[in-house]
C-alpha positions as CSV (number, residue, x, y, z in Angstrom):
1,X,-181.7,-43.9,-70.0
2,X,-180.9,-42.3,-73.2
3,X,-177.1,-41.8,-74.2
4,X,-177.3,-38.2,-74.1
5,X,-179.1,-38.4,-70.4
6,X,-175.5,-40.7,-69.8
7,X,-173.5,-37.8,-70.9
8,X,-175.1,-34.7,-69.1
9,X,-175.0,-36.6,-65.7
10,X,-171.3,-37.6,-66.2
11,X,-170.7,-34.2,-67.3
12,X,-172.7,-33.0,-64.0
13,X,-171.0,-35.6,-62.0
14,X,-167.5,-34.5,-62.8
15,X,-168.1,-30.8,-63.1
16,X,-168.8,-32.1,-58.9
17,X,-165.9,-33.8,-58.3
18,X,-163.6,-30.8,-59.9
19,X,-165.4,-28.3,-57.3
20,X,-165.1,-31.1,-54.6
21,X,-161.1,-31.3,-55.2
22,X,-160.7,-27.6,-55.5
23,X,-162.5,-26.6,-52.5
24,X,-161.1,-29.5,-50.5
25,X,-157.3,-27.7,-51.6
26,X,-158.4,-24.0,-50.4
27,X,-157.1,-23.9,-46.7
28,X,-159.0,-23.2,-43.6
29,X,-160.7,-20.0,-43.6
30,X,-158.9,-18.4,-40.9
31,X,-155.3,-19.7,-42.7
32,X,-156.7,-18.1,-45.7
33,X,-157.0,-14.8,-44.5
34,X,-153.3,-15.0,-42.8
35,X,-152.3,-15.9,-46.5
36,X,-154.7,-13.1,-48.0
37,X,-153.0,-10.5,-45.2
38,X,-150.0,-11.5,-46.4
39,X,-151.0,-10.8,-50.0
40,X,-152.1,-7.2,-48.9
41,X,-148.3,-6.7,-47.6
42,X,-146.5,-7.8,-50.4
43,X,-149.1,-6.2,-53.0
44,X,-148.5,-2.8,-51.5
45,X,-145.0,-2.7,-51.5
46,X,-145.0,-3.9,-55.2
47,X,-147.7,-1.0,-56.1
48,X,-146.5,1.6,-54.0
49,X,-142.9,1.1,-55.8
50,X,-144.6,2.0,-58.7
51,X,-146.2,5.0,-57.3
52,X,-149.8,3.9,-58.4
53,X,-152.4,6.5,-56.9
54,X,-156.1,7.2,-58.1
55,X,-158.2,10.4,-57.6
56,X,-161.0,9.7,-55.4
57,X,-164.4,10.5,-56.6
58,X,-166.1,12.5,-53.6
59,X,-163.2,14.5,-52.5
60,X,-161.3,15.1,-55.5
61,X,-157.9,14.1,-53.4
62,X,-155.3,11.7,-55.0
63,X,-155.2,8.7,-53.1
64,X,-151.6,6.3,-53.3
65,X,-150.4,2.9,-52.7
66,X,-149.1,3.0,-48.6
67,X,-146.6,0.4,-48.4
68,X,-146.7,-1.8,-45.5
69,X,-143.2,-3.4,-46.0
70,X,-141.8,-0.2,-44.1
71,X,-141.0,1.3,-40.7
72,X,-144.6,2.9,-40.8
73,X,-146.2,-0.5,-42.0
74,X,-145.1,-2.5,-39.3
75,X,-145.3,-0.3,-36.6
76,X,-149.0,-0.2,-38.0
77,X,-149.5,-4.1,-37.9
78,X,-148.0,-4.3,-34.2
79,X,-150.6,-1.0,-32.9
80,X,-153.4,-1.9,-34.6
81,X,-153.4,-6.0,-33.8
82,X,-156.1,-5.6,-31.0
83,X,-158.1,-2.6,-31.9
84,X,-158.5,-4.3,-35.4
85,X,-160.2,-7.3,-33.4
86,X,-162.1,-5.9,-30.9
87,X,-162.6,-2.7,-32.9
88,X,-164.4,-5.1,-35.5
89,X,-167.6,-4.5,-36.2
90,X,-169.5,-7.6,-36.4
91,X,-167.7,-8.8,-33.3
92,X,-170.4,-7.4,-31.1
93,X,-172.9,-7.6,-33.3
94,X,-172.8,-11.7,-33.4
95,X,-171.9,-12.1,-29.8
96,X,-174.5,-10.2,-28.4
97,X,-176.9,-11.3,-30.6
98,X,-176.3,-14.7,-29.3
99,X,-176.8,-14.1,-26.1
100,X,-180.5,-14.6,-26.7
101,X,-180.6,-16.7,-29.5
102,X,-178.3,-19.1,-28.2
103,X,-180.4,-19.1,-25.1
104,X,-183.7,-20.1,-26.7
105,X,-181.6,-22.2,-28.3
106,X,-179.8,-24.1,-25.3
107,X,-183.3,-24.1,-23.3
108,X,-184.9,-25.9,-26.3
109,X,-187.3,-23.6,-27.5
110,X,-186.4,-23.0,-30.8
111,X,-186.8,-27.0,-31.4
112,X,-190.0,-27.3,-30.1
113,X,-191.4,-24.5,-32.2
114,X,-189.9,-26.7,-35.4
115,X,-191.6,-29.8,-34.6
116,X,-194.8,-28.1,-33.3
117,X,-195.2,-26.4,-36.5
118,X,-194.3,-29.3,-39.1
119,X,-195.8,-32.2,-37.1
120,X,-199.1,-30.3,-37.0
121,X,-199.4,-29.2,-40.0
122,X,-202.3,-30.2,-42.4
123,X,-201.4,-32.8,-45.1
124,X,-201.9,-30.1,-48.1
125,X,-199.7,-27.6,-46.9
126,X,-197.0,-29.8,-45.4
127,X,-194.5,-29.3,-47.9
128,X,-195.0,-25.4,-47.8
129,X,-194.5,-25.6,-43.6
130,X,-191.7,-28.2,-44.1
131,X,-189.7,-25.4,-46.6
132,X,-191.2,-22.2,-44.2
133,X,-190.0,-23.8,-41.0
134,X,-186.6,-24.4,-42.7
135,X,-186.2,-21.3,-43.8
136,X,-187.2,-19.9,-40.4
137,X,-184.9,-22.4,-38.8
138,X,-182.0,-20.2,-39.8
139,X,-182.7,-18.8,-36.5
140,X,-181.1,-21.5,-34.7
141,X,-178.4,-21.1,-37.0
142,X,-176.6,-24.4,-38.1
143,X,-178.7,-26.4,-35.5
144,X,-181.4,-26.4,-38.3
145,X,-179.9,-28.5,-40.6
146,X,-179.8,-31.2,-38.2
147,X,-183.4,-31.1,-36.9
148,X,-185.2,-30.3,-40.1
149,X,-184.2,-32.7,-42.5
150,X,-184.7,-35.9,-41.1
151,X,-187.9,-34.8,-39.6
152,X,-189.2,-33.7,-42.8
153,X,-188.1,-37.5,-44.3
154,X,-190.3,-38.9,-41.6
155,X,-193.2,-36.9,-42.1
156,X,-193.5,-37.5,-45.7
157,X,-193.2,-41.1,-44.7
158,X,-195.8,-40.8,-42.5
159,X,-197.7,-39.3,-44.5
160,X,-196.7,-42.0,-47.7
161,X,-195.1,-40.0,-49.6
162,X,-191.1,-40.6,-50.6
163,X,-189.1,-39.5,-47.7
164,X,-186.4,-38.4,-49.6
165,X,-188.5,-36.2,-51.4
166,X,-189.4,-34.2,-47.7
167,X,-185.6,-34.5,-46.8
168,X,-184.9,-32.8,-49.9
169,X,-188.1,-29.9,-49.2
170,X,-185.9,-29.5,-45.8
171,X,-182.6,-29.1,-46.8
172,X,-183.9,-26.7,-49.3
173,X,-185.2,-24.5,-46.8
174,X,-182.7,-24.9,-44.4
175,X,-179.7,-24.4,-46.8
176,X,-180.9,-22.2,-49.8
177,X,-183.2,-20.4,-48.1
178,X,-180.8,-19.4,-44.9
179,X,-180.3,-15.7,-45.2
180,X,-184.3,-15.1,-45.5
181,X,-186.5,-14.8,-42.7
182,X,-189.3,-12.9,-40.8
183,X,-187.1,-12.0,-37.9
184,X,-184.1,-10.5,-37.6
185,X,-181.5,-13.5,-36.8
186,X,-177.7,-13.4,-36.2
187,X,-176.9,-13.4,-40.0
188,X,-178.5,-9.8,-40.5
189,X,-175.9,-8.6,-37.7
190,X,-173.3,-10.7,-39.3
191,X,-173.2,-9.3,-42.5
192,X,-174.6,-5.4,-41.9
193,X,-171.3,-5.6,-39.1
194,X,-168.5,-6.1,-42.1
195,X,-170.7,-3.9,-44.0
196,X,-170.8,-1.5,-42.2
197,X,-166.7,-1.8,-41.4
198,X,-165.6,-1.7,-45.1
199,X,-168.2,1.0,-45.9
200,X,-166.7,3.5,-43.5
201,X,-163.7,3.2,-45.6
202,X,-164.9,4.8,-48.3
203,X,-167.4,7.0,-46.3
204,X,-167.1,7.3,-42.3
205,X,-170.9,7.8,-42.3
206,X,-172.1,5.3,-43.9
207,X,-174.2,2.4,-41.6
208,X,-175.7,-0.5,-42.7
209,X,-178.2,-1.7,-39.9
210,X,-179.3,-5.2,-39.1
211,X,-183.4,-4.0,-41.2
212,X,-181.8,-2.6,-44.1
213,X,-183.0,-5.9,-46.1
214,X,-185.7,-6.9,-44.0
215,X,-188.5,-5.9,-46.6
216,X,-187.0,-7.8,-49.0
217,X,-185.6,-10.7,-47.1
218,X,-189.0,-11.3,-45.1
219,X,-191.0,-11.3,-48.8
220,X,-188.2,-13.8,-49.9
221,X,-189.8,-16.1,-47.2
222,X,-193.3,-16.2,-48.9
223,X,-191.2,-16.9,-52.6
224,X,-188.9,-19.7,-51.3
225,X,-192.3,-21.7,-49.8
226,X,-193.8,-21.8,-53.1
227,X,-191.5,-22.3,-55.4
228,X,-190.0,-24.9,-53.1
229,X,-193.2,-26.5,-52.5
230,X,-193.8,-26.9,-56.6
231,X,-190.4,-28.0,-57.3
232,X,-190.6,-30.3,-54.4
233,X,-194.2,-31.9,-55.7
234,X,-193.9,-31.5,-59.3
235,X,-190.3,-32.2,-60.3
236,X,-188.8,-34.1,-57.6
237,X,-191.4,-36.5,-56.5
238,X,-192.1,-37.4,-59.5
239,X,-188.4,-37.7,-60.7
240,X,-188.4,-40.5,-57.5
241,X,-191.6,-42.5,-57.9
242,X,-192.5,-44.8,-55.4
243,X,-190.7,-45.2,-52.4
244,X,-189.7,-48.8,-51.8
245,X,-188.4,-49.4,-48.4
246,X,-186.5,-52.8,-49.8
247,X,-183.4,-50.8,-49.7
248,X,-184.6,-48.9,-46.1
249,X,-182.9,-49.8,-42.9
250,X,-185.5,-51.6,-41.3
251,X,-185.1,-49.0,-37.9
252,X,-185.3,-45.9,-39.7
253,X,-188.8,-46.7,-41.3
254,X,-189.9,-48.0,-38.1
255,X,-189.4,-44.8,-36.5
256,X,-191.8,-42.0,-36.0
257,X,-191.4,-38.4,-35.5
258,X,-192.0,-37.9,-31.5
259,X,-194.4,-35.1,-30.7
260,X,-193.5,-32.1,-28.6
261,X,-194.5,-33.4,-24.9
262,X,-197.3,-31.8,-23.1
263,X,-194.7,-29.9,-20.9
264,X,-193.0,-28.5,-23.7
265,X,-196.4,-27.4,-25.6
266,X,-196.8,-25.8,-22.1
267,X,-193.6,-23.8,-22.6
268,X,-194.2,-23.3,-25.9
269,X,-197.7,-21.6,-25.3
270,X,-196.2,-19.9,-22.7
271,X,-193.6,-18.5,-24.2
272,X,-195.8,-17.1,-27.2
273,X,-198.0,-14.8,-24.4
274,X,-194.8,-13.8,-23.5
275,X,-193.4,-13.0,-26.9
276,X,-197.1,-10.9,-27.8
277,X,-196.7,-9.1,-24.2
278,X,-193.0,-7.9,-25.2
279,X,-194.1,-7.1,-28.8
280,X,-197.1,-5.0,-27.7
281,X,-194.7,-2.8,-25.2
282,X,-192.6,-2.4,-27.9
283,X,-195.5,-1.1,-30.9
284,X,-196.9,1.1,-28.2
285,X,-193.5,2.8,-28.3
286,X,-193.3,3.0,-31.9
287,X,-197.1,3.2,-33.6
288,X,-198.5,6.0,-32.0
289,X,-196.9,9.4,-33.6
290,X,-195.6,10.8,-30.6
291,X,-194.1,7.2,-29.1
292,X,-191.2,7.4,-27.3
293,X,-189.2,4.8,-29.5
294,X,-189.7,7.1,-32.8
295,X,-187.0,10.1,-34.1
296,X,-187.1,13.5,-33.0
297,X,-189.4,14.6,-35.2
298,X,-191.6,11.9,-34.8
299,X,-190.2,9.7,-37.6
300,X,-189.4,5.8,-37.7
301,X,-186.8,5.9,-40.1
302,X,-185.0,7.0,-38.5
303,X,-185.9,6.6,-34.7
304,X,-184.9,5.2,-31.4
305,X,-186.4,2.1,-32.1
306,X,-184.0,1.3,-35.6
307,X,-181.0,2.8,-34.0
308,X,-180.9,0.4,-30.8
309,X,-182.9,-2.7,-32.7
310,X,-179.8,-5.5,-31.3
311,X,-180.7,-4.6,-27.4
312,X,-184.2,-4.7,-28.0
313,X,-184.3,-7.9,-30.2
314,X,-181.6,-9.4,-27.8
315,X,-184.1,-8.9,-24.6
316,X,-187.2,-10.1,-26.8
317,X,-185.1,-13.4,-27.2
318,X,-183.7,-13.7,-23.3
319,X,-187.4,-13.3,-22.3
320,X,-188.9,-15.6,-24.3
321,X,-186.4,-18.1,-24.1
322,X,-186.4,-17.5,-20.1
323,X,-190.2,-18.2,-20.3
324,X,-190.1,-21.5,-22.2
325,X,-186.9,-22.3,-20.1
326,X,-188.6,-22.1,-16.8
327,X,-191.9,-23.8,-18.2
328,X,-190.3,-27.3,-19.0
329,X,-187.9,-27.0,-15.5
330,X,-184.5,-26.0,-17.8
331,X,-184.2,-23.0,-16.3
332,X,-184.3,-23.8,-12.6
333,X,-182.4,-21.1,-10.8
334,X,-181.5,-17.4,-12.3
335,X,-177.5,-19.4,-12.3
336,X,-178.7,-21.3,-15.1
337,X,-179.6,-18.1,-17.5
338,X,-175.6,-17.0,-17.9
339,X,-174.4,-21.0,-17.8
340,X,-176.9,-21.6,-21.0
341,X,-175.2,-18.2,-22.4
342,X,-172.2,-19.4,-21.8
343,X,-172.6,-22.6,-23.3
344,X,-173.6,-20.9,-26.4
345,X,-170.5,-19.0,-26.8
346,X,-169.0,-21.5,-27.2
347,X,-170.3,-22.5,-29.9
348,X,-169.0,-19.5,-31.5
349,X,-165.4,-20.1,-30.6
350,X,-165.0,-20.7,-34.2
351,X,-166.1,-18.0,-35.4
352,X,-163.9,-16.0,-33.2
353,X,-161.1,-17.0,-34.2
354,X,-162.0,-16.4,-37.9
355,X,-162.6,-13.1,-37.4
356,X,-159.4,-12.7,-35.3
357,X,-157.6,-13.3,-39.1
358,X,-160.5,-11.4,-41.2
359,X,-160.5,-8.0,-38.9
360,X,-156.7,-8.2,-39.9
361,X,-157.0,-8.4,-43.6
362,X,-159.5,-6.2,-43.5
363,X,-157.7,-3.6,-41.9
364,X,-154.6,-3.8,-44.3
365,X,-156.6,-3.6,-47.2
366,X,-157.9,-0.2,-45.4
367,X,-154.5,1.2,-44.4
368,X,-152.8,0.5,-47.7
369,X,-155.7,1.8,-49.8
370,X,-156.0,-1.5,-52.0
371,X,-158.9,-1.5,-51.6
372,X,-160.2,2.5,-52.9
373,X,-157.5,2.0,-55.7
374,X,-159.3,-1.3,-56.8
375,X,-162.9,0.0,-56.2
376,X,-162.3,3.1,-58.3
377,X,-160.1,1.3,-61.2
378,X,-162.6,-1.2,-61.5
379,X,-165.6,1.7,-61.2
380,X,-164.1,3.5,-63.8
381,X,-163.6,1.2,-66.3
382,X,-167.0,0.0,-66.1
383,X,-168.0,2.9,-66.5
384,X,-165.8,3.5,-69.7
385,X,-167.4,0.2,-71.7
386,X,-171.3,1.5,-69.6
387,X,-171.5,-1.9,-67.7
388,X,-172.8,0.0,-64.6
389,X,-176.7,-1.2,-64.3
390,X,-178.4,-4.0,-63.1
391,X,-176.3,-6.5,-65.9
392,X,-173.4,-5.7,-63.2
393,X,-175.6,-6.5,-60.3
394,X,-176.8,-10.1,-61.8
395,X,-172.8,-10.9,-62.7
396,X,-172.0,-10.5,-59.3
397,X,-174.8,-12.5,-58.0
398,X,-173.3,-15.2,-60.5
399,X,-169.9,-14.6,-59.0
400,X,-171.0,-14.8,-55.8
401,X,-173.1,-18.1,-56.6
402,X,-170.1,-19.5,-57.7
403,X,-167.4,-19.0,-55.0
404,X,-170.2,-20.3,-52.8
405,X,-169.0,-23.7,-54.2
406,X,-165.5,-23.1,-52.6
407,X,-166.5,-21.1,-49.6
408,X,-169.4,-22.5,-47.8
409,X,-169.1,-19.8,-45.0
410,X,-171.1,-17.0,-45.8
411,X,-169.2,-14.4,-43.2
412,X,-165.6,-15.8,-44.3
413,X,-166.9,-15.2,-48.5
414,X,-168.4,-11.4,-47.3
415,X,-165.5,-10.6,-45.9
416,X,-163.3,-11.3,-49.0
417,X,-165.8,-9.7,-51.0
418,X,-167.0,-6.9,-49.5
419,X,-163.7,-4.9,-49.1
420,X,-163.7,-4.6,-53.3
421,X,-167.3,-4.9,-54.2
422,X,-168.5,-2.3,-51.5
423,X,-166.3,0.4,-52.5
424,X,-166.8,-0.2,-55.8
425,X,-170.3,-0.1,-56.0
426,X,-170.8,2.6,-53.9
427,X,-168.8,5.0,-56.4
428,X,-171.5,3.8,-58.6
429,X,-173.8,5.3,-56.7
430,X,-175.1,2.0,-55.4
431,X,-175.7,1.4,-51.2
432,X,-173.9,-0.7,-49.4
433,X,-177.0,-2.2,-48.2
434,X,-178.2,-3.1,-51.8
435,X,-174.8,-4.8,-52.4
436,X,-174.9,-7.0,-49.5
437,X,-178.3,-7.9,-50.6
438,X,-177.3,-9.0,-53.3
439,X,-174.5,-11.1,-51.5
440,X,-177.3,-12.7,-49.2
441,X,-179.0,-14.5,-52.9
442,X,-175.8,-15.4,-54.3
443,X,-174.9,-17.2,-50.6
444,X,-177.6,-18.8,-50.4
445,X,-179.0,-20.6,-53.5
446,X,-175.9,-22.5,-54.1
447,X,-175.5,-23.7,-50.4
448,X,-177.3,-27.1,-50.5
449,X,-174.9,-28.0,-54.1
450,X,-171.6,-27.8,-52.9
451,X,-169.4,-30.2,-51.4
452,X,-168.0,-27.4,-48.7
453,X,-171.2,-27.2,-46.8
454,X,-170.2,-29.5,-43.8
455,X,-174.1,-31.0,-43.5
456,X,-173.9,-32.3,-46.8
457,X,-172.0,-35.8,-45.8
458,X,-174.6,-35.5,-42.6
459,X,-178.1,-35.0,-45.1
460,X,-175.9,-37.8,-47.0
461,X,-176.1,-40.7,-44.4
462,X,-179.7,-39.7,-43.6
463,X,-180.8,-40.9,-47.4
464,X,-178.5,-43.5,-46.9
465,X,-180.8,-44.8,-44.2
466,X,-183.8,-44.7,-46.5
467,X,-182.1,-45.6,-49.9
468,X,-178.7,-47.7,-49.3
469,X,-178.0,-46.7,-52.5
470,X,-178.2,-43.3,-52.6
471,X,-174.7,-41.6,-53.2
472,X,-173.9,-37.9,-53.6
473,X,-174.6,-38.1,-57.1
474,X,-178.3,-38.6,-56.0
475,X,-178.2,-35.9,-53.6
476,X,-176.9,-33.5,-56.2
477,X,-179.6,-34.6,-58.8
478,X,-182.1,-34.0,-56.3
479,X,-181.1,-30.6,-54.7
480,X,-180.0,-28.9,-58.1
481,X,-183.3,-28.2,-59.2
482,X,-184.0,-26.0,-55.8
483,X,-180.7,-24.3,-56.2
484,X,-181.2,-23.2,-59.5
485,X,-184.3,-22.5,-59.7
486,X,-183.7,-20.4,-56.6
487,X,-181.2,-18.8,-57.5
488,X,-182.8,-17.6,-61.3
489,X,-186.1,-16.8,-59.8
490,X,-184.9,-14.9,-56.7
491,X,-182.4,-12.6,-59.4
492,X,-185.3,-12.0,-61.5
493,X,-187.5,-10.4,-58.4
494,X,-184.6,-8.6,-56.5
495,X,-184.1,-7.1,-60.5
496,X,-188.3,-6.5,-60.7
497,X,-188.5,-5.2,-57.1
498,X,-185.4,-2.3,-57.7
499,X,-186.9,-1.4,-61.6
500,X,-190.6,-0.7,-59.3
501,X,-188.3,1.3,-56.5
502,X,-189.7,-1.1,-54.0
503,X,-187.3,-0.3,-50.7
504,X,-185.5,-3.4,-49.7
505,X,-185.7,-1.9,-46.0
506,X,-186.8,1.0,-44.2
507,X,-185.8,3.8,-46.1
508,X,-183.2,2.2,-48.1
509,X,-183.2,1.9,-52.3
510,X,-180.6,1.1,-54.8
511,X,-179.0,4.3,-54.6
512,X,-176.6,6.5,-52.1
């Protein structure tokens, strides 16, 4: 190794360990926000001394500082406490969404469909399944990353090819590619729910739905399964060579990825009739022109069908999942349908809490109008140097790439970003869909680089098991490509797809 290859990788190396100490000094998310809500308070009662107001652009009113250090402040933070939680948009969203997918989840569904379709596939176009089925697996939220990638290393293995090389193809597609999908999945009501809340700030109108970046999102699938798939067999397998099991634990290459067993194909198969059944009830609501799931006026955008899409993707997943569940003997008695559910939320017990402290801040920045008086500052002065195009967009793709290194969780980062860049955008003239979209790239692409994602230690020990000397400066090296290559790639279409006018969802373009 050259001199200069010795100097980029220490450069690399310690540009990692600077992000690793910063993030590891940031504070719990939920602490954060108490200390960001705190912020609000103190920042309006600084402003508001100064009797800083702006003019808003759509009504023409002049719109001031509120201070919350006063009698009206606090008897707002005491009233509002539990409507701001409750009230809270994405609340619902996520709960009820998991519901179902936490069922097919719990009943072991979801898994079977990942090993069905990787362990099957044919040797040419495992690496494109391996990064699909990753991708996909975002639908079992964070259970992906710990079914995918060690699977992947064993089929590569299998198949004698480097297993690191397939880990690598399935973190990719578990961690870069987790906003994308083909379905709509708990992260499109996650993030369209705090949309949605700090939009109505600016305009009490405005929705964003769980489809409004389906289009673009589902095509993102097809994109992240080949350019994974080439960067997976022409850069990093190369970059590896041979796999020599010398520094293997003997166990781990002597294992070999188990097959689905006959009962669970059984569920599986069954579960797929019942899927095309509910799907088919469904499209004849919707396809024919006078279907009872379309609009008034016979229209699907917008319709009964958009309008109520959580309820009717919530039952598609409960009777799936209830179909599978009974198939392999899970689901014995109708008890064991809410016990699963309940099981499931509590896996989200985390996330409640976290958005006990984010509905807060949120709220504040609302009440106090930091929020409108930052959005239409910033708004103007880009306008005033004409850095209002698709230049802005890509920097705050950057910026959003960036802070991913810091803040692994994608609904903690939208929720500190959203209540500036919404508003701001939107007196642009940009929809708050389109801005969240472009949240969802910058989120993802850097999520398999940074030391905050809590699988990376996990992914970590796996290649430890194949290569004993494998550290995270190999993991880095090997995942760095995929991120960046990602990232570039995946800014250059969602920048191609808005100068066409392609919609990013149904009925929805770049601007209000």
């Amino acid at each position: 190794m050259s001199t200069e290859e010795t100097e980029k990788k220490g450069f690399f190396l310690k540009f990692l360990d600077n992000v690793e100490r910063l993030g590891n000094k940031l504070p719990h998310p939920f602490m954060l926000f108490i200390y960001l809500a705190a912020g609000v308070i103190l920042l309006s009662w600084v402003l508001s001394a100064l009797n800083l107001s702006v003019v808003h652009p759509q009504d023409g009113e002049t719109v001031a500082i509120e201070n919350m250090v006063s009698l009206e402040g606090l008897e707002f933070i005491l009233s509002s406490m539990l409507d701001n939680f409750t009230g809270f948009a994405p609340l619902g969203l996520v709960l009820v969404m998991m519901f179902g997918i936490g069922l097919a989840q719990k009943v072991g569904l979801i898994e079977t469909f990942m090993k069905r379709t990787i362990l099957n596939a044919p040797a040419k176009l495992v690496t494109y399944v391996i990064i699909g089925t990753g991708v996909m697996g975002n639908l079992a939220s964070d259970a992906a990353f710990v079914i995918i990638p060690p699977l992947a290393a064993m089929v590569f293995y299998s198949l004698g090819r480097h297993p690191l090389a397939g880990m690598a193809a399935g973190f990719a597609g578990v961690g870069a590619g987790f906003t994308a999908n083909v379905l709509i999945t708990g992260t499109d009501a996650l993030l369209s729910g705090i949309s949605t809340e700090v939009a109505q700030t600016v305009n009490e109108d405005l929705v964003v739905t769980v489809v409004d970046n389906y289009f673009f999102m589902a095509f993102s699938v097809l994109m992240l399964m080949i350019v994974g798939t080439w960067i997976t067999e022409r850069v990093v397998e190369p970059r590896l060579g041979k796999f020599n099991d010398k520094y293997a634990d003997p166990d781990t290459v002597s294992q070999t990825a188990e097959q689905p067993t006959a009962q669970e194909l059984k569920g599986l198969r069954n579960a797929g009739i019942t899927a095309a059944v509910y799907i088919a009830i469904v499209a004849a609501g919707i396809v024919p022109p006078n279907g009872i799931l379309r609009g008034e006026d016979g229209t699907v955008v917008p319709s009964i069908f958009l309008d109520n899409i959580i309820p009717i993707i919530l039952f598609f997943f409960i009777v799936v999942a209830i179909a599978y569940g009974t198939t392999v003997k899970v689901l014995q008695s109708t008890a064991d349908v809410p016990e699963l559910m309940g099981k499931a939320m509590k896996d989200m017990s985390g996330f409640i809490v976290l958005i006990f402290a984010a509905s807060q801040f949120i709220a504040y920045f609302e009440w106090t109008n930091l929020g409108t008086f930052i959005a239409v500052t910033s708004a103007n002065g880009l306008e005033a140097i004409n850095f209002t195009g698709m230049g802005l967009i890509v920097g705050f793709i950057l910026l959003g790439a960036v802070l991913n290194l810091f803040i692994f969780s994608g609904s903690a980062q939208w929720a500190l970003m959203a209540p500036i860049f919404i508003p701001m955008f939107y007196f642009l003239n940009y929809d708050p869909a389109f801005v969240q979209l472009a949240y969802r790239i910058a989120d993802s692409s850097t999520n398999i680089i940074t030391p905050m994602n809590p699988y990376v230690p996990m992914v970590l020990a796996f290649m430890k098991k194949y290569d004993n000397r494998a550290g995270f400066g190999t993991l880095f090296s090997i995942m760095l490509p995929y991120a960046m290559t990602f990232l570039f790639i995946w800014i250059a279409i969602f920048v191609v797809w808005n100068l066409i006018g392609l919609p990013i969802g149904p009925g929805i373009t770049p601007g209000l």
